[in-house]
C-alpha positions, 0 to 999 in steps of 0.5 A: 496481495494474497489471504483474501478476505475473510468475513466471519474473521473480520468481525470477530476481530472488530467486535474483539478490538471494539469491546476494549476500547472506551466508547468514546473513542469508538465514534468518529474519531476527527481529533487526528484525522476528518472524514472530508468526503466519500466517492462512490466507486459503483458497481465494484464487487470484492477486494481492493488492493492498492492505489496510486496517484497521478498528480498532475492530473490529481486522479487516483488509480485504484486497483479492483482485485475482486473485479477485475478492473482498475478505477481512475477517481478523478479527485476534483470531480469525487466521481470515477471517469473511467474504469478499465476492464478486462484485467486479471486480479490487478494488485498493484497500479503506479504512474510514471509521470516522464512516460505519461504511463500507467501500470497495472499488476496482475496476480492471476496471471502474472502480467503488467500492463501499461497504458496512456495517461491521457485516455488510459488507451493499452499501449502494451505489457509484460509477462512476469510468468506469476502473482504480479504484484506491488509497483514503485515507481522511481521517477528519479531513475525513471524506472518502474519495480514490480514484485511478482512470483515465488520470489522476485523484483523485475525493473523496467526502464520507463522510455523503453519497457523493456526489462534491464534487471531482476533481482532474485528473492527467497520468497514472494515480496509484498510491500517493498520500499525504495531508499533513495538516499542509500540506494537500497530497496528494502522488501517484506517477505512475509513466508520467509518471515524476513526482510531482504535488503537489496542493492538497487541498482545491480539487484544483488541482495544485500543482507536478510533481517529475520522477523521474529512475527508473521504477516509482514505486509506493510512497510514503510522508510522513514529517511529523515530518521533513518527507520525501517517501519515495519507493519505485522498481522501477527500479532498485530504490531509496528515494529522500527528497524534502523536502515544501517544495520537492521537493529530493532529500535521500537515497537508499538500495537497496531490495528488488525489485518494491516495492509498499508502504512504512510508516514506524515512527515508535517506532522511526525505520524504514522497512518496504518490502515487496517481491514479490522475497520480502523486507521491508526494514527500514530505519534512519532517522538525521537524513537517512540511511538503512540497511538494517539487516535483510532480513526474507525473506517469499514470492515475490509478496508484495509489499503490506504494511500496518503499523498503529502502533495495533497495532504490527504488520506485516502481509504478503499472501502469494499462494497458491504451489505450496508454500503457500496466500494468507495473511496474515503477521503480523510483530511488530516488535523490540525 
C-alpha cells in the first residue's frame, strides 16, 4: 500500500491516544488478546506490508516492502527459513494451495511473481504495467485476483497463469474482499472515496457505495451477518455496511493508521491493527460494536494476519531503534 510511514506522525499520534487512555489500560493488555511469542525477522530494514499463510505447511509469508524481499516463517520453528530477494517493494503475497504457488505482488513495477511452494524456486510472473498490490486467492475457483495500477483487478487461473479476466476500477484498489456466498468482491478505493461492488465472475461492476471519510484501507466481510466492515484513517473509525444494499448499519472509533482488519467468528470480535502501535479488539453484538481491549504492539506495526485455522494473530512490527522486524504472535483469550 502507499503512504509510507511517517515517523514524527506515528508518535504524535501514540503520544496524542496514550494521553486519553487510563494507565492501566496502557500496559499489556491480555484480557483479549496474549502475547504468546516474537520471531525475529533479521536483517529487515523499512515498511511491512501484508502476509499470508500456507497452511499445510504452517509457514507465513510475509511481504518486506521496504526491503525488497519477502520471508517465509516457518511457525514450528518461530525462525525465518528462507527469504526471497531481488523483488521490487512486494505488497502483497498469497498461496494457492491446488498449484502448490506463491504469489508476490510488486508496487515498483507492476509485477507478480510466482514460485514453488516446496523450495520457493521462481517458476514465472506477470506484468500488470503498475503498483501491483493486494492478492486473494479463491481456492474455490482456483483463481488468484491481484489489485494493481490506476484502477484495476487482474484474475489468473491457478493451473494455467494466464490472465482470463480484468475488471476495471475508478481508482487504485487497496483491500478488496471476496463474497463467496453472493459471488461478488467488494473493494476499497480509497482516492475515489468509495467502494466498488464487482461481479466476480464476469468482472462488471456492479454498484459504487460513496464513503463519506477518507483513508479506506482495510476492509473485511462478515458473511454469517451479511456486514461489509469497513476500516477508516480518517478519522480513524469502523464503519458496517450491509452487503445487499451498501446501507450504513454501525460505526465504532478505531485505533490510528489502520491497515488490516479480521473477524474472529469463535468469538464475535473484530481485530483491527493499526500503525498508532495498537490492536483493537472489538466486541461484535447483533449490529453493535465495542471495544473491549487495546492490545498495545510497536510504532508502524500496522498489518496483521489472523488465521482461524490456528487460532492466532499475527503482527509485523518494523525494526525501530529499539527493537529489530519481527513477527509478533498474539493468542486469543479465553
Amino acid at each position: 500500500m502507499k503512504h509510507p510511514f511517517r515517523w514524527i506522525l506515528t508518535v504524535s499520534v501514540c503520544v496524542a491516544m496514550l494521553v486519553g487512555i487510563p494507565a492501566s489500560a496502557r500496559s499489556a493488555d491480555n484480557t483479549a488478546l496474549q502475547l504468546e511469542a516474537k520471531i525475529p525477522l533479521g536483517d529487515v530494514r523499512g515498511r511491512i506490508d501484508h502476509m499470508a499463510i500456507d497452511l499445510k505447511r504452517q509457514r507465513l509469508i510475509v511481504a518486506e516492502l521496504g526491503n525488497d524481499t519477502v520471508s517465509i516463517v516457518d511457525l514450528a520453528k518461530k525462525s525465518v527459513i528462507r527469504r526471497i530477494t531481488g523483488l521490487k517493494e512486494p505488497q502483497g503475497v498469497g498461496y494457492e494451495p491446488s498449484s502448490d504457488t506463491l504469489y508476490a505482488a510488486n508496487a515498483r513495477d507492476g509485477s507478480v511473481k510466482w514460485f514453488a511452494g516446496d523450495g520457493y524456486k521462481a517458476t514465472g510472473g506477470i506484468d500488470l504495467g503498475a503498483d501491483a498490490d493486494n492478492i486473494r486467492v479463491d481456492a474455490a475457483a482456483k483463481r488468484v485476483i491481484i489489485g494493481y495500477g490506476e484502477g484495476g483487478l487482474a484474475v489468473l487461473d491457478a493451473a494455467t497463469r494466464k490472465k482470463i479476466e480484468d475488471a476495471p476500477l475508478k481508482a487504485h484498489p487497496e483491500s478488496f474482499q471476496l463474497d463467496s456466498g453472493s459471488g461478488r468482491i467488494f473493494v476499497n478505493l480509497p482516492d475515489a472515496r468509495a467502494v466498488a461492488v464487482v461481479d466476480g465472475v464476469s468482472g462488471k461492476q456492479l454498484a459504487i457505495w460513496p464513503m463519506d471519510k477518507g483513508g479506506n484501507f482495510a476492509m473485511a466481510v462478515d458473511s454469517e451477518r451479511n456486514q461489509l466492515l469497513v476500516v477508516f484513517r480518517s478519522p480513524p473509525e469502523l464503519e458496517a455496511f450491509s452487503t445487499t444494499d451498501g446501507k450504513k448499519l454501525a460505526s465504532v472509533d478505531t485505533c490510528g493508521d489502520v491497515d488490516d482488519v479480521f473477524i474472529d467468528q469463535k468469538r464475535s470480535r473484530i481485530y483491527v491493527s493499526c500503525g498508532a502501535a495498537f490492536v483493537d479488539v472489538l466486541e461484535i453484538s447483533s449490529v453493535s460494536y465495542r471495544r473491549i481491549a487495546r492490545v498495545p504492539t510497536a510504532p508502524g506495526a500496522r498489518t496483521s494476519f489472523f488465521a482461524p485455522e490456528l487460532d492466532r494473530l499475527f503482527v509485523a512490527a518494523r525494526a525501530t531503534s529499539a527493537e529489530g522486524a519481527a513477527i509478533w504472535i498474539f493468542r486469543p483469550l479465553p
